[in-house]
N, C-alpha and C positions, 0 to 999 in steps of 0.2 A: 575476779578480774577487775582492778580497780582502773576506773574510769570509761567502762565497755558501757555503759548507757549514754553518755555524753559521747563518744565517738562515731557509736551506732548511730547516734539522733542526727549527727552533724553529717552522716557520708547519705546520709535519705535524703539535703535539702542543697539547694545551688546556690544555699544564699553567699555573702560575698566572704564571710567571714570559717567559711566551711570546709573541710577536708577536700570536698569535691562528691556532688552525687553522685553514687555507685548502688545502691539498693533502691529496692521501691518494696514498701510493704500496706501489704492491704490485710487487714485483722493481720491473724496468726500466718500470712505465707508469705515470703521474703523473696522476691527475684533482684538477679540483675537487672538495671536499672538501661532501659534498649540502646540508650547509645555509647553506653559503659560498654554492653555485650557485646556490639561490633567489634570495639576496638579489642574487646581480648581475643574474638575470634579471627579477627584482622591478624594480630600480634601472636598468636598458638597454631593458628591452621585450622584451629576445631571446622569440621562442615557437619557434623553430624550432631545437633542439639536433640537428645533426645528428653532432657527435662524441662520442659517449657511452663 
């Protein structure tokens, strides 16, 4: 998948030049990013987060 290191790196940070933060990863675990999650729970209906 050519250029998924450079896309992945740009959607983890807000800076101004960025896709827009949407992950947060700490070592090897990769979450949504809290106020990315609202809005997709906002925008889907999800109530039930069962992977936290």
């Amino acid at each position: 998948m050519r250029n998924f290191d450079a896309n992945f790196a740009s959607m983890k940070t807000d800076a101004g030049n960025a896709h827009g933060k949407v992950f947060r990863q700490d070592d090897m675990r990769v979450t949504i990013w809290a106020p990315a999650r609202k809005e997709v729970d906002f925008h889907f209906g999800v109530t039930d987060r069962q992977s936290q």
